[in-house]
mmJSON file of the N, C-alpha and C atoms, coordinates in Angstrom:
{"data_MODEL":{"atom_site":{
"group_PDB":["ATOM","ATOM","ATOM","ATOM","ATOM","ATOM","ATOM","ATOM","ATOM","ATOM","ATOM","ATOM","ATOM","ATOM","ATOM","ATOM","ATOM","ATOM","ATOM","ATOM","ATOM","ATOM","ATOM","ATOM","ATOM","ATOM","ATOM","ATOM","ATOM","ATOM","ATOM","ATOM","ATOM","ATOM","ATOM","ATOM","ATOM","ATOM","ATOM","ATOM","ATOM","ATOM","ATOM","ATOM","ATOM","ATOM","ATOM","ATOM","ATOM","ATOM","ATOM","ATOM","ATOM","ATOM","ATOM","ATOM","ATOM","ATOM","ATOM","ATOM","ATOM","ATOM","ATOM","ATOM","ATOM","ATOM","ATOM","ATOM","ATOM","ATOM","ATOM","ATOM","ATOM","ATOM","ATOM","ATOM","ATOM","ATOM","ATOM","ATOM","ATOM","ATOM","ATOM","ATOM","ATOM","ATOM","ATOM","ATOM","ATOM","ATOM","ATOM","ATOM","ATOM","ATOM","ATOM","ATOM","ATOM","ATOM","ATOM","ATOM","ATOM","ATOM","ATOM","ATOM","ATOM","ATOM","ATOM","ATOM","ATOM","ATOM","ATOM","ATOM","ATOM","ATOM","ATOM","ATOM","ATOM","ATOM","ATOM","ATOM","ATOM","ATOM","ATOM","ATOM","ATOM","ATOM","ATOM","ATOM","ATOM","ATOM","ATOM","ATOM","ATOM","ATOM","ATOM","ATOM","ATOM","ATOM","ATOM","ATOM","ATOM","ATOM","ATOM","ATOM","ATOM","ATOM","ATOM","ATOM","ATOM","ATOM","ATOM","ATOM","ATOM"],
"id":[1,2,3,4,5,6,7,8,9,10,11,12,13,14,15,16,17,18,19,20,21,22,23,24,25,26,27,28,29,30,31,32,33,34,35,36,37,38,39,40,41,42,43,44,45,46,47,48,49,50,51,52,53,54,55,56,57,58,59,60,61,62,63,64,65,66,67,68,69,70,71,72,73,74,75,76,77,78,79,80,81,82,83,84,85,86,87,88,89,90,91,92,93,94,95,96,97,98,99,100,101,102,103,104,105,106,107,108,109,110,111,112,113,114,115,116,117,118,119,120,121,122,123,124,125,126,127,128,129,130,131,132,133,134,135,136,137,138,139,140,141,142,143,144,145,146,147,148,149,150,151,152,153],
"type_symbol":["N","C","C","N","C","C","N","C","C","N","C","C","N","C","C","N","C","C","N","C","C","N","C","C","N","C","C","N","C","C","N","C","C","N","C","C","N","C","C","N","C","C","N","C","C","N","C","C","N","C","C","N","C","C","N","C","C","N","C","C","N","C","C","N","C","C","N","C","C","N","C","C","N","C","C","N","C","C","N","C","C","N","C","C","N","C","C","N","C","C","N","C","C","N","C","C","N","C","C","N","C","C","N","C","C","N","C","C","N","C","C","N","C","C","N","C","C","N","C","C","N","C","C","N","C","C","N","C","C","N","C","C","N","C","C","N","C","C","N","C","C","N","C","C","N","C","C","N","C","C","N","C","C"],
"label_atom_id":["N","CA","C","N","CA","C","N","CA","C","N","CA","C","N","CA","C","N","CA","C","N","CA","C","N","CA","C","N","CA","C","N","CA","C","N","CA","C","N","CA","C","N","CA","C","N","CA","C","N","CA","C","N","CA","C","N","CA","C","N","CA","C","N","CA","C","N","CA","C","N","CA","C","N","CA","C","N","CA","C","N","CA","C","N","CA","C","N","CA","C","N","CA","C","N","CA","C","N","CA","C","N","CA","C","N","CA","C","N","CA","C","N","CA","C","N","CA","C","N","CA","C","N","CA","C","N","CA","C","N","CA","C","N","CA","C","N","CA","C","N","CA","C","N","CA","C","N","CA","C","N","CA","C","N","CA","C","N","CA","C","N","CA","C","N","CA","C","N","CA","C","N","CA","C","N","CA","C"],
"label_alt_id":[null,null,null,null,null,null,null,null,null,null,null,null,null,null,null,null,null,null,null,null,null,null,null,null,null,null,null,null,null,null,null,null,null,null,null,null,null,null,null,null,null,null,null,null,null,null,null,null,null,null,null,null,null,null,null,null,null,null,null,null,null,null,null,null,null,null,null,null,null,null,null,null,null,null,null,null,null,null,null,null,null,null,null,null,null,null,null,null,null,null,null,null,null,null,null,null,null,null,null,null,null,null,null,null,null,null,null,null,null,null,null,null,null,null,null,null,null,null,null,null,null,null,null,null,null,null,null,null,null,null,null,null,null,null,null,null,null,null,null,null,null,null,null,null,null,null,null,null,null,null,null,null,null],
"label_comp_id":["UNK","UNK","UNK","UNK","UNK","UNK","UNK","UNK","UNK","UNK","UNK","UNK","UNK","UNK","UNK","UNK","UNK","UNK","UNK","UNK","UNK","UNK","UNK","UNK","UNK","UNK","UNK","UNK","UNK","UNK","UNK","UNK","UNK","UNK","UNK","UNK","UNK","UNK","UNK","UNK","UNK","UNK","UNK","UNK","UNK","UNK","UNK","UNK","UNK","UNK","UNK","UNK","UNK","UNK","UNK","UNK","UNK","UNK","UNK","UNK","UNK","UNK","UNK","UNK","UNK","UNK","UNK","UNK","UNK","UNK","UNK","UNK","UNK","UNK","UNK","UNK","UNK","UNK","UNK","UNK","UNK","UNK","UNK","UNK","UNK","UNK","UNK","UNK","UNK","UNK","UNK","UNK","UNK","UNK","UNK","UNK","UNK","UNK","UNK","UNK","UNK","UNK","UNK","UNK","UNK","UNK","UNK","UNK","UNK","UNK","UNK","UNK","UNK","UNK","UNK","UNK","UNK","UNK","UNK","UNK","UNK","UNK","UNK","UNK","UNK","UNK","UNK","UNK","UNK","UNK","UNK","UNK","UNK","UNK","UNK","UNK","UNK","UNK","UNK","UNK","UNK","UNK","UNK","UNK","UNK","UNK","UNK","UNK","UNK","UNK","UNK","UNK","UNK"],
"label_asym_id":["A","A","A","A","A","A","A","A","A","A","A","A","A","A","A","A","A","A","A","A","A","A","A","A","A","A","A","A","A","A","A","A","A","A","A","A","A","A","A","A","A","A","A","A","A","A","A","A","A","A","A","A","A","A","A","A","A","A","A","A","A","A","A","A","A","A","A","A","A","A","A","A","A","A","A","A","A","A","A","A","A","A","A","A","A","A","A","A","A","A","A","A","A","A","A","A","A","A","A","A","A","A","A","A","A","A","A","A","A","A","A","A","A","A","A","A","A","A","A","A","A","A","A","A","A","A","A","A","A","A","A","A","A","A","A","A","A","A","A","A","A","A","A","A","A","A","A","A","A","A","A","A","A"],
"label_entity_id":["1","1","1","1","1","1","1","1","1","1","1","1","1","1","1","1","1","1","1","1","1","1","1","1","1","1","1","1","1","1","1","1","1","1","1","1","1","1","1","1","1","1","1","1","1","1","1","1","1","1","1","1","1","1","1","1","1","1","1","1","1","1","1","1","1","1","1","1","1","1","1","1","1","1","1","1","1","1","1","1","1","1","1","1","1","1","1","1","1","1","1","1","1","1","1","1","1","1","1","1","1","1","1","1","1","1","1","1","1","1","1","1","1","1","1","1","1","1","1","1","1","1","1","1","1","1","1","1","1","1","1","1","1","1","1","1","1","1","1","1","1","1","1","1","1","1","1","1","1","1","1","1","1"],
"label_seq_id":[1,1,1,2,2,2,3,3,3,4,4,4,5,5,5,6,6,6,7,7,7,8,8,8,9,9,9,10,10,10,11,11,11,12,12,12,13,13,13,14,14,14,15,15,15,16,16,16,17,17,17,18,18,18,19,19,19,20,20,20,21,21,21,22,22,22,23,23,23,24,24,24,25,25,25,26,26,26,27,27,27,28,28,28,29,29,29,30,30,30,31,31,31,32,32,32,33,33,33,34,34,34,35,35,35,36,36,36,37,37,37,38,38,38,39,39,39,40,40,40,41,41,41,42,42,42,43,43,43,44,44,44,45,45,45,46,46,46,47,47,47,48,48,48,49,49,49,50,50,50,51,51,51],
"pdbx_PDB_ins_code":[null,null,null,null,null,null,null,null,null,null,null,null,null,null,null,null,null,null,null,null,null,null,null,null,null,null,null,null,null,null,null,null,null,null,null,null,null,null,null,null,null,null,null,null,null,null,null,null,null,null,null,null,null,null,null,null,null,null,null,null,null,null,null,null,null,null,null,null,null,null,null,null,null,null,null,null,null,null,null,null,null,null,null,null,null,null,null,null,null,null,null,null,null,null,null,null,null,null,null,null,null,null,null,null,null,null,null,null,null,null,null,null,null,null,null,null,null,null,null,null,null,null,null,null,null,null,null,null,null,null,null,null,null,null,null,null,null,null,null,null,null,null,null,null,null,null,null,null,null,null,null,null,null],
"Cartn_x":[28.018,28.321,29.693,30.751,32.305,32.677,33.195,34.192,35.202,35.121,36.173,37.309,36.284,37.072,36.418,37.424,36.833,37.073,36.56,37.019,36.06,37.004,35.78,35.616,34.715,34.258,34.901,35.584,36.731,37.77,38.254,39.848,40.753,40.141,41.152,42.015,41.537,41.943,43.194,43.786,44.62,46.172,46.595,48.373,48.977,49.701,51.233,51.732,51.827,52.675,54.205,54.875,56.434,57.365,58.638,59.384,59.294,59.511,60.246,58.814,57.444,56.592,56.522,56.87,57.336,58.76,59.438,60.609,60.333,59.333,59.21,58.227,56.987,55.929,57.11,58.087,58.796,59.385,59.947,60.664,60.035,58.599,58.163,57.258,57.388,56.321,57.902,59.215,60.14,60.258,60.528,60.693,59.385,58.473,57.538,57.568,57.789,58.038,59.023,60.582,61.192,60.98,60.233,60.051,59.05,58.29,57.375,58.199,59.234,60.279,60.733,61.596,62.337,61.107,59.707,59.276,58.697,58.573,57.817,59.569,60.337,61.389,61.659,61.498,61.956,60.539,59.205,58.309,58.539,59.071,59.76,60.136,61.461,62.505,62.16,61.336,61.264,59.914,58.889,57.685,57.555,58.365,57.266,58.156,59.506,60.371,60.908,60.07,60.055,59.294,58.396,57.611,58.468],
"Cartn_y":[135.512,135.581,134.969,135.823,135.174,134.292,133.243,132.255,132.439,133.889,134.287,135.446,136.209,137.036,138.519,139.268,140.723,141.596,142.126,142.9,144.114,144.972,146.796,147.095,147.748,148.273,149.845,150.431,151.185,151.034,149.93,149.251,149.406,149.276,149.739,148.274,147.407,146.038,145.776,146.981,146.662,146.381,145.652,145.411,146.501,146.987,148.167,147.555,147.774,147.062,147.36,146.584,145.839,146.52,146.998,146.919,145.365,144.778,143.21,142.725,143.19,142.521,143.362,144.581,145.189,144.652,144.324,143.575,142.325,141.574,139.806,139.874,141.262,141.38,141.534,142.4,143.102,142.235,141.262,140.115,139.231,138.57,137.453,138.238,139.347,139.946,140.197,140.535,140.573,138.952,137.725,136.325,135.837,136.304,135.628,136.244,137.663,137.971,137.198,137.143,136.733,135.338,134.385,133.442,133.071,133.947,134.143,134.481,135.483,135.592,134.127,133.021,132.394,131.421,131.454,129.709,130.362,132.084,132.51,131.674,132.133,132.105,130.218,129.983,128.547,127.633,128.105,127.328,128.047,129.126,129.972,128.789,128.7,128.092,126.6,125.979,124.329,123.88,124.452,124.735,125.2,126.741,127.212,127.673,127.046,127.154,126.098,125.123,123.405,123.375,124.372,124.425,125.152],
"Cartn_z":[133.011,131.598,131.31,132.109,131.425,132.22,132.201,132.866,133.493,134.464,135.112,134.628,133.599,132.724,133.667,133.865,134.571,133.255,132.548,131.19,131.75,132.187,131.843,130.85,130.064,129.318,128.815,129.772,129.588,129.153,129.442,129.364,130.574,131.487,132.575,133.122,132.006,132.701,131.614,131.0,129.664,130.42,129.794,130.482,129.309,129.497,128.911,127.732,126.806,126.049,126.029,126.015,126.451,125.413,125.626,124.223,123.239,124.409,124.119,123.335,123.429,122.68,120.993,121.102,120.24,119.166,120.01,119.051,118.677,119.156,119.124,118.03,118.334,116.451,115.61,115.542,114.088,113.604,114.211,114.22,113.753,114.006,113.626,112.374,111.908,111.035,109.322,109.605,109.286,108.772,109.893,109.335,108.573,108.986,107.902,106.594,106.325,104.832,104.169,104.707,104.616,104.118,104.766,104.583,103.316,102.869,102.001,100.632,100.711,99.497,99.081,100.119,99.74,99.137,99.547,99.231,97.82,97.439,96.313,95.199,95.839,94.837,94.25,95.705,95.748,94.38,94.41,93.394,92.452,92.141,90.665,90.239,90.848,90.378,89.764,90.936,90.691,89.876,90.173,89.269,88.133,87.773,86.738,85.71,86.124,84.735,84.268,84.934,83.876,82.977,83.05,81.551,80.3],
"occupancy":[1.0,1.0,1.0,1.0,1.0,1.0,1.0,1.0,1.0,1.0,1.0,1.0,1.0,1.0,1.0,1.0,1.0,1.0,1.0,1.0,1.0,1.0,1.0,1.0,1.0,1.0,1.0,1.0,1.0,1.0,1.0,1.0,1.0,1.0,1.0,1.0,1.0,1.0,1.0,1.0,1.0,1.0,1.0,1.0,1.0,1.0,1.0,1.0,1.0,1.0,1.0,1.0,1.0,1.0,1.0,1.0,1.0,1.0,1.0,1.0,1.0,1.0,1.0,1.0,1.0,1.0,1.0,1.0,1.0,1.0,1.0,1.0,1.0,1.0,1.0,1.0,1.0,1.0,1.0,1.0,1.0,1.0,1.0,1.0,1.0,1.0,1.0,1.0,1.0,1.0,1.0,1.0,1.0,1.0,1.0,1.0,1.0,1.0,1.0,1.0,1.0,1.0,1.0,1.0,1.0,1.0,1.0,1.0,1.0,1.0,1.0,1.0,1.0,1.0,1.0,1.0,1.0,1.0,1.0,1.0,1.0,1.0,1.0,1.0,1.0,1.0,1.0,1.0,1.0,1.0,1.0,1.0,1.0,1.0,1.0,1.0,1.0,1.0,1.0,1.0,1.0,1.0,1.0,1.0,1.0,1.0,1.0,1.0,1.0,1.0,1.0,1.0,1.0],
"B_iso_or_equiv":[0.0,0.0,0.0,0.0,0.0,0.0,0.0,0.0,0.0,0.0,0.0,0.0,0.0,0.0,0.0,0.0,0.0,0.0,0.0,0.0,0.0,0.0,0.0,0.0,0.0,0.0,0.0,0.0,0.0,0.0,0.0,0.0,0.0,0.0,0.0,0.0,0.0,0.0,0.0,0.0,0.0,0.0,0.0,0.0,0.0,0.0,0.0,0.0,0.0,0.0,0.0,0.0,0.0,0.0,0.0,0.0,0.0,0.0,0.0,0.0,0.0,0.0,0.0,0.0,0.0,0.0,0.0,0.0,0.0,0.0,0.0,0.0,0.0,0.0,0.0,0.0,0.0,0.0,0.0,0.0,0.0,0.0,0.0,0.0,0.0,0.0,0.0,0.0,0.0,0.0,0.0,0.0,0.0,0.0,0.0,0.0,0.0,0.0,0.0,0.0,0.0,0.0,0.0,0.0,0.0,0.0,0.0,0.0,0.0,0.0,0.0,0.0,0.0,0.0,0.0,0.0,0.0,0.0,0.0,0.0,0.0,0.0,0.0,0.0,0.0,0.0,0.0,0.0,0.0,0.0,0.0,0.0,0.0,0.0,0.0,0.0,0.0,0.0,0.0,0.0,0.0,0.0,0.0,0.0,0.0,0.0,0.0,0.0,0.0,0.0,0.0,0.0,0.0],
"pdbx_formal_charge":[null,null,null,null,null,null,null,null,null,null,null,null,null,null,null,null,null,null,null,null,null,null,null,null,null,null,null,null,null,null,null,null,null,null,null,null,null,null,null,null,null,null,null,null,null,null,null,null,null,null,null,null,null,null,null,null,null,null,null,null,null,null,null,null,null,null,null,null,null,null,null,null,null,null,null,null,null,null,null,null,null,null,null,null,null,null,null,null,null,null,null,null,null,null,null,null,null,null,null,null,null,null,null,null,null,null,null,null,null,null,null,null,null,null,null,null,null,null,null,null,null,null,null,null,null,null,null,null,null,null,null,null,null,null,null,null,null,null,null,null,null,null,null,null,null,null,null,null,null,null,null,null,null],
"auth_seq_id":[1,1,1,2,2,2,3,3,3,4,4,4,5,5,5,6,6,6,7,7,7,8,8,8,9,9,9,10,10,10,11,11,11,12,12,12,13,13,13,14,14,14,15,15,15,16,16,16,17,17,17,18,18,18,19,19,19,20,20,20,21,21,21,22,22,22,23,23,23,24,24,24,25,25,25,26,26,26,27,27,27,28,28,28,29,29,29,30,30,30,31,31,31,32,32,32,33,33,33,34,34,34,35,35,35,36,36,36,37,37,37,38,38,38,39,39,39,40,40,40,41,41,41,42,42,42,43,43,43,44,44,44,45,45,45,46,46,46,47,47,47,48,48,48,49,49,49,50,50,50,51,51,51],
"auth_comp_id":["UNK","UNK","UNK","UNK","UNK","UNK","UNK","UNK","UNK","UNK","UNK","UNK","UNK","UNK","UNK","UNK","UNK","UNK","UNK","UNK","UNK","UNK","UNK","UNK","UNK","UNK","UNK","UNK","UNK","UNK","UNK","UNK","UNK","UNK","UNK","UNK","UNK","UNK","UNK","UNK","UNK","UNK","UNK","UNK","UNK","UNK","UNK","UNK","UNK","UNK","UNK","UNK","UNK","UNK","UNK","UNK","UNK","UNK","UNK","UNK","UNK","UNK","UNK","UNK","UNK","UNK","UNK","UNK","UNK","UNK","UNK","UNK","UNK","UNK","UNK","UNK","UNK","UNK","UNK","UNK","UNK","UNK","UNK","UNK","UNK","UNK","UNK","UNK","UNK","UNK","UNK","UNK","UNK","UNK","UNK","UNK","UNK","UNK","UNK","UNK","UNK","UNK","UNK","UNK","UNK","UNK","UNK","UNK","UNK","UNK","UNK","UNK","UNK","UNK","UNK","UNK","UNK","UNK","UNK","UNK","UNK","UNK","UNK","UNK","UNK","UNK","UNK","UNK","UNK","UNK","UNK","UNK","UNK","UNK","UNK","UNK","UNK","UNK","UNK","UNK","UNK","UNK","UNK","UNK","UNK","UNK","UNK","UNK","UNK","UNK","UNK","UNK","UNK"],
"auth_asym_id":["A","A","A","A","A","A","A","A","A","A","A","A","A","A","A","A","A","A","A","A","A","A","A","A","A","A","A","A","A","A","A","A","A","A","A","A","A","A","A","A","A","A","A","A","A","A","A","A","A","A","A","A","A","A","A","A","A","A","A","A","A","A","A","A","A","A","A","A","A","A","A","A","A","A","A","A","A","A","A","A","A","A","A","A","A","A","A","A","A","A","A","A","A","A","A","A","A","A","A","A","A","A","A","A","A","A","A","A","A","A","A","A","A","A","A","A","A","A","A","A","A","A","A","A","A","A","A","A","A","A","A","A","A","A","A","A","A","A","A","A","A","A","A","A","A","A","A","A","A","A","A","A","A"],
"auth_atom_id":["N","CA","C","N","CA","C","N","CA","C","N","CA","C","N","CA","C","N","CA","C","N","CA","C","N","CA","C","N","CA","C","N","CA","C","N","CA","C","N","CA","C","N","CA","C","N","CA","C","N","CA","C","N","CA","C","N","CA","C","N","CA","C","N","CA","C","N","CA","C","N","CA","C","N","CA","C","N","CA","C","N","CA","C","N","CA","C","N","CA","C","N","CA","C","N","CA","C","N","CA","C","N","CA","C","N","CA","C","N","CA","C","N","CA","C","N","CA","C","N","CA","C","N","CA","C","N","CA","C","N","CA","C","N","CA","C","N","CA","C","N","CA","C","N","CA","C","N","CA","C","N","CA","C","N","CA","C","N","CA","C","N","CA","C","N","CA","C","N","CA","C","N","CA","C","N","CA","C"],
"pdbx_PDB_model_num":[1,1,1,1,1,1,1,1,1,1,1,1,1,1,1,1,1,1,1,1,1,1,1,1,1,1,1,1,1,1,1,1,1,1,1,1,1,1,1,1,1,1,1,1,1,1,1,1,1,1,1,1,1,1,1,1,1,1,1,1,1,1,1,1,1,1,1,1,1,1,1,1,1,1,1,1,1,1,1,1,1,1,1,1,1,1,1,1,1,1,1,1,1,1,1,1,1,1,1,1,1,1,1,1,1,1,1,1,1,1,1,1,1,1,1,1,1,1,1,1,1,1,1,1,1,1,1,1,1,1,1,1,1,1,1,1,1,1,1,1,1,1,1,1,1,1,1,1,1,1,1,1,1]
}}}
């Protein structure tokens, strides 16, 4: 069936999750809002108050 994939059906094949993968989501979940404020603000500005 899989291409070299061993997956139990339990999960016993699960890796731990990391602090460091914990800080690298909050972080890239933090810059993308972030990033979502400035480009909402940025077509405010240049778009929709030239009308």
């Amino acid at each position: 069936m899989g291409a070299g994939h061993d997956v139990t059906p339990d999960g016993e094949a699960v890796e731990p999750w990391t602090s460091i993968e914990t800080k690298l989501v909050m972080w890239s979940v933090i810059a993308g809002v972030v990033a979502l404020i400035v480009l909402a603000t940025l077509v405010n500005i240049f778009l929709l108050r030239g009308h």
